[in-house]
PyMOL commands that place a pseudoatom at each C-alpha (Angstrom):
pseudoatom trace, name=CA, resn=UNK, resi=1, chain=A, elem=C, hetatm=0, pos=[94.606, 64.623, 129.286]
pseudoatom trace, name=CA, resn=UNK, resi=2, chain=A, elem=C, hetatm=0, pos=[95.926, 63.585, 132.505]
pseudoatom trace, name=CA, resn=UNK, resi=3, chain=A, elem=C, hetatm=0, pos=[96.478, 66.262, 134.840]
pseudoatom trace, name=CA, resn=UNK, resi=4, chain=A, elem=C, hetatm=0, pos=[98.128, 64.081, 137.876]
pseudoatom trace, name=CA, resn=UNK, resi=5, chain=A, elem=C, hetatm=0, pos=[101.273, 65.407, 137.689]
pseudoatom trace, name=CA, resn=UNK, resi=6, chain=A, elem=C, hetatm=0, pos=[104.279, 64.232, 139.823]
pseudoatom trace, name=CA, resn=UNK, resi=7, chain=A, elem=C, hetatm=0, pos=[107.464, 66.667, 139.917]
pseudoatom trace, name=CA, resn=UNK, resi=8, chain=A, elem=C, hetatm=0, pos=[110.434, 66.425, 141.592]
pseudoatom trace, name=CA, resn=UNK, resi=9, chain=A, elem=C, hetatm=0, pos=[109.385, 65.607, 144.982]
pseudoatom trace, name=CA, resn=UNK, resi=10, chain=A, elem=C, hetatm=0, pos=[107.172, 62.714, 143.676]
pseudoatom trace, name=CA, resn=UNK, resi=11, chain=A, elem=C, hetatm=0, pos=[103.305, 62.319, 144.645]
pseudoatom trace, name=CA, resn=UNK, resi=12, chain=A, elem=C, hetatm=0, pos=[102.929, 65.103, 146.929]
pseudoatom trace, name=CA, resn=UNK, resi=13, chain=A, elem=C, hetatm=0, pos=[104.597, 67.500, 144.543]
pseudoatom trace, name=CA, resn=UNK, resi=14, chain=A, elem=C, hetatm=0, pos=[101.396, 70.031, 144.442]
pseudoatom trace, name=CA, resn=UNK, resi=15, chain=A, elem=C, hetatm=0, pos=[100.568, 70.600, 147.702]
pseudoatom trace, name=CA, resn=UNK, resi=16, chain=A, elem=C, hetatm=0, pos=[104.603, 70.850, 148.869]
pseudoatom trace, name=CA, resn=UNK, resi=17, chain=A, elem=C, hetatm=0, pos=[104.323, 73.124, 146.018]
pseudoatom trace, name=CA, resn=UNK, resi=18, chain=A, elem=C, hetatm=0, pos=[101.125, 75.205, 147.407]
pseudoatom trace, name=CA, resn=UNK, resi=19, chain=A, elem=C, hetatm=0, pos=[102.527, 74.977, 150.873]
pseudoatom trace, name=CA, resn=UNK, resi=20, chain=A, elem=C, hetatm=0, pos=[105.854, 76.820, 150.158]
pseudoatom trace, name=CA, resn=UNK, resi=21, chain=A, elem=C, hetatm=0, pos=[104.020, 79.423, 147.512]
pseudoatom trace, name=CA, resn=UNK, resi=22, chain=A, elem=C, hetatm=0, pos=[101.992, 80.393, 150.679]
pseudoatom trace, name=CA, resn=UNK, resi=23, chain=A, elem=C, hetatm=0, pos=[104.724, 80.567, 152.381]
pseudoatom trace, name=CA, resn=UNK, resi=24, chain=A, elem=C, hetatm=0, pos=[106.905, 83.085, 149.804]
pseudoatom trace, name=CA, resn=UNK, resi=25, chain=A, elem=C, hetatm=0, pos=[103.708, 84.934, 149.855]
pseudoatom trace, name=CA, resn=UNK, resi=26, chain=A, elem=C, hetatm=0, pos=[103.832, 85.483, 153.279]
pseudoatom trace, name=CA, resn=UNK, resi=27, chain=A, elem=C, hetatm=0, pos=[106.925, 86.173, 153.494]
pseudoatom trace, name=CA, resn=UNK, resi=28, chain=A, elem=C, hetatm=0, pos=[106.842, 88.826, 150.692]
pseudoatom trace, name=CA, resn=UNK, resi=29, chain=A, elem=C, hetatm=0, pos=[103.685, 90.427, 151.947]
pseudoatom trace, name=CA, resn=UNK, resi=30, chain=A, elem=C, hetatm=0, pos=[106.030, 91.036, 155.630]
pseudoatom trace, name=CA, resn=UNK, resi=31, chain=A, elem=C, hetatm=0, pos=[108.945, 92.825, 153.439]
pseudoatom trace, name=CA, resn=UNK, resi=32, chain=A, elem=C, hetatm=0, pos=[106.434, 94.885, 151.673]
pseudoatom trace, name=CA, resn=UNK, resi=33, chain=A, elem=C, hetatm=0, pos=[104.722, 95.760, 155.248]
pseudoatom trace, name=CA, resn=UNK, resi=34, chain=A, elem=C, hetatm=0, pos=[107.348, 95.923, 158.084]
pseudoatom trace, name=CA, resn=UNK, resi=35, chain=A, elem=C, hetatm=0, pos=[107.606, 99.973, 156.947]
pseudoatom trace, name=CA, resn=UNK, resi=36, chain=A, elem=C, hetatm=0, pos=[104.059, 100.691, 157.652]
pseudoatom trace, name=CA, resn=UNK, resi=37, chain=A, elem=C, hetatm=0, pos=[103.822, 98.062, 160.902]
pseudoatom trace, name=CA, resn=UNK, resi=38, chain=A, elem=C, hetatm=0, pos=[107.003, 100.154, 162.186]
pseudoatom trace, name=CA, resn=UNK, resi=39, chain=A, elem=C, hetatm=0, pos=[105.137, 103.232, 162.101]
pseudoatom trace, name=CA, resn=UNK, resi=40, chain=A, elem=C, hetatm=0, pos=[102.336, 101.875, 164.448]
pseudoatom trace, name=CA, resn=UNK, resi=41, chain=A, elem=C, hetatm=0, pos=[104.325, 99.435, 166.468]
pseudoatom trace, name=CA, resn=UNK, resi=42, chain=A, elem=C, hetatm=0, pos=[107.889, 98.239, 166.136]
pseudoatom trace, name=CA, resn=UNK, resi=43, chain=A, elem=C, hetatm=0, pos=[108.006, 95.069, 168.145]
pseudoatom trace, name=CA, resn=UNK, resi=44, chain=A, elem=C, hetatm=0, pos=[105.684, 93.974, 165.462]
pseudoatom trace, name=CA, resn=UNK, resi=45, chain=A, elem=C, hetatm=0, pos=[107.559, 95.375, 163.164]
pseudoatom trace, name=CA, resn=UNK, resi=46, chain=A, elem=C, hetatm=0, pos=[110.794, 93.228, 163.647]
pseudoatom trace, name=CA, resn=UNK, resi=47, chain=A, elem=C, hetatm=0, pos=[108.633, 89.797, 164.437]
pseudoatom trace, name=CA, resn=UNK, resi=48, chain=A, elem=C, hetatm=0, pos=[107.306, 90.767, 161.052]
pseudoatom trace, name=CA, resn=UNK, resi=49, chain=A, elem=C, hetatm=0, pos=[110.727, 90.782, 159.266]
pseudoatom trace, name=CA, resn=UNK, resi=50, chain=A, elem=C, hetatm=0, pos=[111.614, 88.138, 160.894]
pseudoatom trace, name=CA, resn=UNK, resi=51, chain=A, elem=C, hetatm=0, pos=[108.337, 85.759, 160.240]
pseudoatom trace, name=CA, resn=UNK, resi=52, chain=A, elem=C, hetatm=0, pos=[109.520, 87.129, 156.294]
pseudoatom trace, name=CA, resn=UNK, resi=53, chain=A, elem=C, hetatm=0, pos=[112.863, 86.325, 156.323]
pseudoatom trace, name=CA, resn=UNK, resi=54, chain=A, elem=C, hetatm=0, pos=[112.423, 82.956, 157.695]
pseudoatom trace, name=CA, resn=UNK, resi=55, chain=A, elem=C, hetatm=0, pos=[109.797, 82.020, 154.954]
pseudoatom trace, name=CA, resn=UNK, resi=56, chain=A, elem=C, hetatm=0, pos=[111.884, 83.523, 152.416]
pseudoatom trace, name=CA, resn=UNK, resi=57, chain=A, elem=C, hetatm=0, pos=[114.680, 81.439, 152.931]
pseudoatom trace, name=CA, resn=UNK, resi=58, chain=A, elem=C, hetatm=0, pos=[112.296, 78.357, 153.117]
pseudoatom trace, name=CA, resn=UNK, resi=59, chain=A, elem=C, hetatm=0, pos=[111.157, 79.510, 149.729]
pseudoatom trace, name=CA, resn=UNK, resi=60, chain=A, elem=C, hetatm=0, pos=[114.075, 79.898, 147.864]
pseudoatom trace, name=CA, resn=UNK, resi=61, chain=A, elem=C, hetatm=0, pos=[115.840, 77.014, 149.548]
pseudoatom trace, name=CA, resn=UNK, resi=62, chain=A, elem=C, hetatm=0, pos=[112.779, 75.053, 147.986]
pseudoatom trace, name=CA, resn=UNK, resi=63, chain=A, elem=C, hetatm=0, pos=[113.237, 76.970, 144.992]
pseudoatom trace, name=CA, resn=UNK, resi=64, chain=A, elem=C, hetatm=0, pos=[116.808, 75.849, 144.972]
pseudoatom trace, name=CA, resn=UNK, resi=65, chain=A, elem=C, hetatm=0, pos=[116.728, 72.485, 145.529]
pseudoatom trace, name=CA, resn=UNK, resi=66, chain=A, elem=C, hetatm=0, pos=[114.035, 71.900, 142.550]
pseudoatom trace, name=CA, resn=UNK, resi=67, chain=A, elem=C, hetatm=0, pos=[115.994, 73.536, 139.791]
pseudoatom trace, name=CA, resn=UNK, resi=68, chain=A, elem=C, hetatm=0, pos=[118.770, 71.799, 141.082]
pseudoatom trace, name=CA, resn=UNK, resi=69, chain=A, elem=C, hetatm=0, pos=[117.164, 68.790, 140.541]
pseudoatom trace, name=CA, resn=UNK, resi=70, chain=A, elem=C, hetatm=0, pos=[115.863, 69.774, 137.258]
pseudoatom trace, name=CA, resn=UNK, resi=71, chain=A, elem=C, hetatm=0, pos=[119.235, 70.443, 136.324]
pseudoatom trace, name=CA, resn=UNK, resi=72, chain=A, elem=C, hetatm=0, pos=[120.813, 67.246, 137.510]
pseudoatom trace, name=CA, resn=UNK, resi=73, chain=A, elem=C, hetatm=0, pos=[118.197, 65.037, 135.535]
pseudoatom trace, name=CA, resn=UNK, resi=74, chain=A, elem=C, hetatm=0, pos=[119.025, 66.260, 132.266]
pseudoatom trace, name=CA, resn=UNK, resi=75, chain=A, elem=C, hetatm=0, pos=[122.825, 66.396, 132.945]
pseudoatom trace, name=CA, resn=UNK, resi=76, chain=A, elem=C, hetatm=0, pos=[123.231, 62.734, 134.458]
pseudoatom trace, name=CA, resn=UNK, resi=77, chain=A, elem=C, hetatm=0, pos=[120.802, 61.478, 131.907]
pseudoatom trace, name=CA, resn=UNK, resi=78, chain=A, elem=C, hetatm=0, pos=[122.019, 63.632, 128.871]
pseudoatom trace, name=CA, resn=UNK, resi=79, chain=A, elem=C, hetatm=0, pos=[118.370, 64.426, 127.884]
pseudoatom trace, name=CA, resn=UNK, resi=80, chain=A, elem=C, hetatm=0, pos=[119.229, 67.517, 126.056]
pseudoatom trace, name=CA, resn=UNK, resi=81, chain=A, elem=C, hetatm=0, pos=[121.904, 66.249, 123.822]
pseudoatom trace, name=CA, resn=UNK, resi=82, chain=A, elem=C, hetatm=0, pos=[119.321, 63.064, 123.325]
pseudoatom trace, name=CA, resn=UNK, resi=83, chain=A, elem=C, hetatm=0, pos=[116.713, 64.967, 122.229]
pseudoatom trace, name=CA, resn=UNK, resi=84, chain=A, elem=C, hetatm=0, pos=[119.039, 67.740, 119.622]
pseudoatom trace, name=CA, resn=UNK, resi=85, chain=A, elem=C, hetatm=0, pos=[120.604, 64.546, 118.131]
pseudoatom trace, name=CA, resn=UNK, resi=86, chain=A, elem=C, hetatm=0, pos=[117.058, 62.931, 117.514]
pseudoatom trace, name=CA, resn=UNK, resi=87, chain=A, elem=C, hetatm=0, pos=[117.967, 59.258, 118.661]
pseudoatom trace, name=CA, resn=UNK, resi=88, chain=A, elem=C, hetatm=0, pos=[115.986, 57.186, 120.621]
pseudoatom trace, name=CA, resn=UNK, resi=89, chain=A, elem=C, hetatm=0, pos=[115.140, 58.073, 123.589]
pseudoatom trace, name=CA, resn=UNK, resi=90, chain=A, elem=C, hetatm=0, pos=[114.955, 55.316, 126.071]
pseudoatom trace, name=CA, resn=UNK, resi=91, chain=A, elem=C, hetatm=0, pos=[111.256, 54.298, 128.549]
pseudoatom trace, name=CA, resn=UNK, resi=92, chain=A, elem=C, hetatm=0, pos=[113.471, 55.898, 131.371]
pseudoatom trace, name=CA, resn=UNK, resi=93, chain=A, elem=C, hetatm=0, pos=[114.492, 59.126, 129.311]
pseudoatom trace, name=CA, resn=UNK, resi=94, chain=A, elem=C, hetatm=0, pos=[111.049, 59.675, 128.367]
pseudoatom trace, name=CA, resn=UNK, resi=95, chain=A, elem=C, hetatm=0, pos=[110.282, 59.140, 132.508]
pseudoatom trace, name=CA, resn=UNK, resi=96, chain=A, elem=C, hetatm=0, pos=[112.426, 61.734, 133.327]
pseudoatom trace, name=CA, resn=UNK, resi=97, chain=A, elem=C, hetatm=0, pos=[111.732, 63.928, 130.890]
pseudoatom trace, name=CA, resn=UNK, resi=98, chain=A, elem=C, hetatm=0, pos=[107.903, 63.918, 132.178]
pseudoatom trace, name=CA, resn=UNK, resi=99, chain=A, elem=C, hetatm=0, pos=[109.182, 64.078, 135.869]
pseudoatom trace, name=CA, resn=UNK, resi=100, chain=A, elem=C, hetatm=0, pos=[111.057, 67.853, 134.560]
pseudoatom trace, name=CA, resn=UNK, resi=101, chain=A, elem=C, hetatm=0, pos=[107.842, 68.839, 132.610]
pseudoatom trace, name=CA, resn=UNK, resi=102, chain=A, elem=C, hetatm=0, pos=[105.575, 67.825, 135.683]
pseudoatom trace, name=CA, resn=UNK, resi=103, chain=A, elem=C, hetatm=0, pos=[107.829, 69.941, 137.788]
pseudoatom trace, name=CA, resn=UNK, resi=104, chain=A, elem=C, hetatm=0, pos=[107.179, 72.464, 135.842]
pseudoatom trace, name=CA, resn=UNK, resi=105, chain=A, elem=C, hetatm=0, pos=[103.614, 72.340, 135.819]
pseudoatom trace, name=CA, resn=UNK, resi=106, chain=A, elem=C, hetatm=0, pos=[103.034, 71.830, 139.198]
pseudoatom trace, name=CA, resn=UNK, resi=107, chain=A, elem=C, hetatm=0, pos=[105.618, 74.699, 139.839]
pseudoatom trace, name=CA, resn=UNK, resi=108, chain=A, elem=C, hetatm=0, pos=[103.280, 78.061, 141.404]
pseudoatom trace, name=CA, resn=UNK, resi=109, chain=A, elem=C, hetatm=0, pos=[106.880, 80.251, 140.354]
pseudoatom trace, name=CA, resn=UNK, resi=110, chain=A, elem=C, hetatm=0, pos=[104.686, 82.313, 137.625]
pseudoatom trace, name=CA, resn=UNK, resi=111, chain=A, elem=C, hetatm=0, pos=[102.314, 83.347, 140.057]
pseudoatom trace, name=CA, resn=UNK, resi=112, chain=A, elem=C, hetatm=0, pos=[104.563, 84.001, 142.365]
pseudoatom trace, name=CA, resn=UNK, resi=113, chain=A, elem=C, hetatm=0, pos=[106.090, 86.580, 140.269]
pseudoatom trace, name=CA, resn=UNK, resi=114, chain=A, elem=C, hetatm=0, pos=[102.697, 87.570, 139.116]
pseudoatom trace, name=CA, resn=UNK, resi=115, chain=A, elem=C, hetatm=0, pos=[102.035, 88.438, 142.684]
pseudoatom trace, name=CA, resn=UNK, resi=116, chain=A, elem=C, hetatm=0, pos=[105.127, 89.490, 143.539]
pseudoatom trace, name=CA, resn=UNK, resi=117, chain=A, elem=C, hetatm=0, pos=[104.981, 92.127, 141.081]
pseudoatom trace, name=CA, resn=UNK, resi=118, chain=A, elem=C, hetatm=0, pos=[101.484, 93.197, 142.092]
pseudoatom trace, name=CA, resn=UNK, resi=119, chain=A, elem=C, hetatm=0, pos=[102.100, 93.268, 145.830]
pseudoatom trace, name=CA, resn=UNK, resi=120, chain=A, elem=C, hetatm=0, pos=[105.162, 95.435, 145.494]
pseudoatom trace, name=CA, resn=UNK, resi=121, chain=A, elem=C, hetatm=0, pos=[103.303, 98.139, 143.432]
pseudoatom trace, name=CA, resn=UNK, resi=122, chain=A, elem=C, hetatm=0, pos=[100.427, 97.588, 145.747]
pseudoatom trace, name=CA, resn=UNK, resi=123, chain=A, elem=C, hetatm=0, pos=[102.620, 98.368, 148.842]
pseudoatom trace, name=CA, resn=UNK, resi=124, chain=A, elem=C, hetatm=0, pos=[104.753, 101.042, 147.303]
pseudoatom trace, name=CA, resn=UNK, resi=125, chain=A, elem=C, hetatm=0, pos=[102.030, 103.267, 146.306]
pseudoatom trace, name=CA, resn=UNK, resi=126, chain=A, elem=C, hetatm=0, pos=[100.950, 102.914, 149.858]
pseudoatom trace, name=CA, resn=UNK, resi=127, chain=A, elem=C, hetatm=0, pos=[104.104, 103.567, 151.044]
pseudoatom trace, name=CA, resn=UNK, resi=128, chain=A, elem=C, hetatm=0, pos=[104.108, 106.703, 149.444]
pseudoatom trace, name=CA, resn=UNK, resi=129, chain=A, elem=C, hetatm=0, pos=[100.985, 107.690, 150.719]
pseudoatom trace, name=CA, resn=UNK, resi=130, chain=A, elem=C, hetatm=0, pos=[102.075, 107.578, 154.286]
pseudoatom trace, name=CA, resn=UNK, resi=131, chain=A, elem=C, hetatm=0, pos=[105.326, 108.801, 154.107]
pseudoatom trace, name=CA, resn=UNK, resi=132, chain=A, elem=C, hetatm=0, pos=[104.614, 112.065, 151.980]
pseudoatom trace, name=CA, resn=UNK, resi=133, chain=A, elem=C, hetatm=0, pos=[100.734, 112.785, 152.577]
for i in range(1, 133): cmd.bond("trace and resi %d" % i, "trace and resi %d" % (i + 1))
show_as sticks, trace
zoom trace
C-alpha cells in the first residue's frame, strides 16, 4: 500500500502538517498554563499568552485554508454529485479525489483533539489544585 501521501499543499504536505500540529500544541499547552505562570511570574505570564495566541491563529488559519481547499475541489470539480450518480469518473476526478483523501490522512486534526482533550483535563485538575488547596 503506498503510504506517500500528498494533500493539499502537495509534496511537503506531512511535515507542513507536523510543523503547524506542534505549533497548535504549543499554543494550547500556553492557554492551559498562563493561570499557573501568572501566579509565579506575570511578565511570563502575558509572553506566554501571547507566544499561544500567535500559534493559534497560525493553526487555525492553516486549518482554514485546507478545508477550504477541500471544499473547493469537490465543488469546482462536482466530485460528490459524480460519485452519488455513479458515472464515470474522469483520470483527473479520481486525482483529486486522492489529493482530498491524502489530505486527510496526512491531516494530525484527530490528535490534535485527542490531545487537546487530554491537556485540558490535565491542566484543569491542576488548576484546581492550586487555586483551592
Amino acid at each position: 500500500m503506498e503510504n506517500n501521501y500528498q494533500g493539499i499543499t502537495g509534496s511537503k504536505s506531512k511535515y507542513i502538517s507536523v510543523i503547524v500540529f506542534i505549533l497548535g500544541l504549543i499554543g494550547a499547552v500556553g492557554f492551559r498554563a498562563v493561570l499557573m505562570v501568572n501566579s509565579v511570574n506575570e511578565l511570563w505570564a502575558i509572553v506566554i499568552w501571547y507566544t499561544a495566541t500567535v500559534f493559534y491563529i497560525i493553526f487555525y488559519l492553516y486549518r482554514y485554508y485546507i478545508e477550504n481547499e477541500r471544499r473547493k475541489i469537490l465543488a469546482k470539480n462536482n466530485l460528490r454529485q459524480k460519485l452519488i450518480s455513479g458515472s464515470d469518473l474522469s483520470e483527473n476526478d479520481r486525482l483529486l479525489i486522492k489529493k482530498i483523501i491524502d489530505s486527510i490522512m496526512v491531516s494530525k486534526w484527530c490528535w490534535n483533539l485527542v490531545i487537546l482533550i487530554i491537556l485540558s483535563l490535565v491542566f484543569l485538575i491542576i488548576q484546581i489544585i492550586f487555586d483551592f488547596l
